[in-house]
Phi, psi and omega in degrees: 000134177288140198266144153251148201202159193260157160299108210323327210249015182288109195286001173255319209270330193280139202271162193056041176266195179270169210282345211283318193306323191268345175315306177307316181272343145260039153275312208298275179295030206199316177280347156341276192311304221305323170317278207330307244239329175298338195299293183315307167281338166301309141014293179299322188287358183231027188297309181319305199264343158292339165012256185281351169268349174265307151247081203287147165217185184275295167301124160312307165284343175285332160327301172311299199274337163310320207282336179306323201271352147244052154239319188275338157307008164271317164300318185294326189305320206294324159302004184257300184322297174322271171325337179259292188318297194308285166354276121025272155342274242264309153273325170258034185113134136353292208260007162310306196279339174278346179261345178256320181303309167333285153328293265230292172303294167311349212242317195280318226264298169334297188285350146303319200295321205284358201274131184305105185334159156317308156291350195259301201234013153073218181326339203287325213262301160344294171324281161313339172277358197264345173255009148270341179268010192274301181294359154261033179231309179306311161322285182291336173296000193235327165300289174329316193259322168308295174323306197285318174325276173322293193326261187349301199277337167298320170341130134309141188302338189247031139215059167279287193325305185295332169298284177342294152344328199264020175273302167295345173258013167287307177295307161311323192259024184255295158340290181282347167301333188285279189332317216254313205284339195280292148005293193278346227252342184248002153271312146242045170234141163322164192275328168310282178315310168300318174295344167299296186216276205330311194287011158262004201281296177320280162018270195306338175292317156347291181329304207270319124029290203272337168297313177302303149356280186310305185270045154236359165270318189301024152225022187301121180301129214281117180265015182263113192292130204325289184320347187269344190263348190265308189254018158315052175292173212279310174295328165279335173298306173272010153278329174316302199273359188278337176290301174266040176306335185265015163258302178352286206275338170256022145258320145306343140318292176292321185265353179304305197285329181297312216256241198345285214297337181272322181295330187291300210273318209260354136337242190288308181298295155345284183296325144334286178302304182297326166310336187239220179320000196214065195276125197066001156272128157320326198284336164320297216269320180292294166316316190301289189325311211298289158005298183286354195259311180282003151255003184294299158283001156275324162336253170352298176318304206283317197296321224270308199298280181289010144294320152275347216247301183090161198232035135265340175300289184329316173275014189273326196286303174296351183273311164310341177270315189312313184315309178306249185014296199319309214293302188292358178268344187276322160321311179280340182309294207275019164285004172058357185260137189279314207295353185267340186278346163268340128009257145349298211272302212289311166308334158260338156315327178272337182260005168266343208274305136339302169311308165291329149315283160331308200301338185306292187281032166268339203268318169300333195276352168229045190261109156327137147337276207289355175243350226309295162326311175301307179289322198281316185284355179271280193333285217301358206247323169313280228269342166273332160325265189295331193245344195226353138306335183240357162309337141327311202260328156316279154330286221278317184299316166330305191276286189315298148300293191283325197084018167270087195310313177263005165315313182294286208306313170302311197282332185283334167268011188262318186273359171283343183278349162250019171280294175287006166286265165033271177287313170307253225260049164287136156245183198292146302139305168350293218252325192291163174253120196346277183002308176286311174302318209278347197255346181283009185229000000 
């Protein structure tokens, strides 16, 4: 299996450099997401008013939900995205596949902001807007796991996890940036304007992001080894992963039950709630953003945690609190009372909040080399696709259709329980050097 090794010019690995080189290579690997993931959720946060400029009907609701339903074609994309990219990674380079994910999200999220309405050009505009949101779904199936990847192999060994980490918090903080850009954007302008014009305005704020991206990525020092690149095709990458289909399924494992728990509480119990008791309250969704803002150091926390720590023990601890939690914390959510549902959030927010910190680099480290990219972004897109992307939708059939009030919460403990059968037979990682891992496989 082919090795991987850093470059003599590695601005983290060489000892006495200055802090700017390493601020600069992981700003470098990091701002990706936070474009990836503001592009990506301003979409959602503006579903209601693309609606009726996108998919006009008589019903309203049915408006919401096309728009909605090309919001979830993004999710579905990403395993497709994950298959182009991941590849990609894996033969020309690391920073080749961050630099076309990047690309790739800006180039869609411009041509969204930029799109002719239902009234202006009739069928052609539905249309284009379901293939610009196909290309940010494709995007991001490749970026999110690219990002940690590169973070993790560059990383010094006794702060891969905390470097590493700052991939998911790239991603949270893309996330609030949409909420806040969305916020300001309907504070100040009429509900006329924004439908007018202004809900192209996020869309476009994007741009100047992925240019910066871009040229602070197109010089990122490369970790992928020269020599690993030549006799790669496309086709042995995906045989590579067909062979090692039983890493696949422990990555899809690990990561499956952390991922439910967050779309079910920070998801699904929230719209859940505004739907019901606490129907037109603000206060839902402003605790939900706030939630997400206080995990940001917990994220920086769980890599640092399993840096010291290792980061099968941690996750075992944290699979085990969630276990503890889920039932009183999904009690307190759906309780209509706010100080309970932020509780609720919070008891479960800190041990998810962890996990996502830790996870990249437990998954890089037990990743082949020469597929790394590949294998971690196909898995890691499988599993938010079918099982934890869809857990919202999962949920609602529980509760609404069958009347199984704990249907969400069993299914959300069924994957933690084989999220921790998993990790016990895992082994620890930590203390090895890429180097070490890569020549033991």
């Amino acid at each position: 299996m082919s090795q991987i090794s850093l470059t003599p010019t590695s601005p983290i690995q060489q000892p006495g450099t200055p802090h700017e080189g390493v601020a600069r290579v992981m700003l470098a690997a990091t701002i990706g997401n936070v474009l990836e993931w503001y592009d990506f959720a301003v979409y959602g946060y503006l579903a209601t008013t693309l609606g009726p400029l996108f998919f006009p009907n008589e019903s309203q609701t049915a408006q919401t939900l096309s728009a909605f339903a090309v919001f979830a074609v993004g999710y579905l994309m990403r395993p497709v995205g994950a298959m182009v990219l991941g590849p990609i990674g894996d033969r020309f380079g690391r920073r080749a596949m961050l630099v076309m994910s990047v690309l790739m999200m800006g180039l869609s999220s411009l041509v969204m902001g930029l799109l002719p309405t239902f009234a202006q050009v009739g069928l052609a505009a539905p249309v284009l807007m379901v293939l610009c949101r196909m290309g940010q779904g494709m995007s991001v199936g490749g970026e999110y796991t690219g990002s940690m990847t590169y973070s993790a192999e560059i990383a010094p060994i006794r702060w891969r996890g905390t470097l590493s980490s700052l991939a998911t918090v790239g991603c949270l903080t893309g996330f609030l940036l949409g909420s806040a850009t969305d916020w300001i954007l309907k504070e100040q302008l009429s509900a006329e304007a924004v439908s007018a014009w202004g809900w192209r305005i996020p869309f476009l704020l994007g741009l100047p992001i992925c240019a910066l991206a871009i040229w602070l990525r197109s010089s990122l020092p490369e970790t992928q080894d020269q020599s690993a690149k030549e006799d790669l095709s496309v086709g042995k990458v995906f045989n590579d992963i067909t062979r090692n289909y039983r890493k696949a399924f422990e990555i899809i494992s690990i990561v499956t039950g952390v991922n439910i728990a967050f779309y079910l509480f920070f998801v699904w119990a929230p719209d859940l709630l505004e739907q019901g008791v606490a129907k037109g309250e603000p206060w839902v969704q402003g605790l939900n953003t706030m939630s997400m803002a206080y995990q940001i150091p917990l994220i920086l926390a769980g890599g640092w945690l399993s840096d010291r720590f290792g980061r099968r023990l941690i996750s075992m601890i944290s699979v085990v609190m969630l276990l503890i939690v889920t039932v009183p914390a999904m009690q307190l959510c759906q309780s209509g009372i706010k100080s309970e549902f932020a509780i609720g959030q919070a008891l479960v927010g800190i041990p998810v909040s962890i996990l996502f910190g830790l996870q990249g680099a437990m998954i890089v480290e037990l990743t082949p080399a020469a597929i790394r990219c590949s294998l971690f972004s196909v898995a890691y897109s499988l599993a938010i696709a079918i099982f934890a992307g869809t857990s919202p939708l999962i949920a609602t059939w529980f509760v609404e259709s069958l009347k199984w009030q704990w249907g969400p919460v069993t299914y959300l403990m069924v994957g933690l329980l084989v999220s921790l059968w998993t990790l016990f037979t895992l082994p620890e990682t930590r203390h090895r050097s890429m180097a070490e891992l890569n020549s033991s496989r």
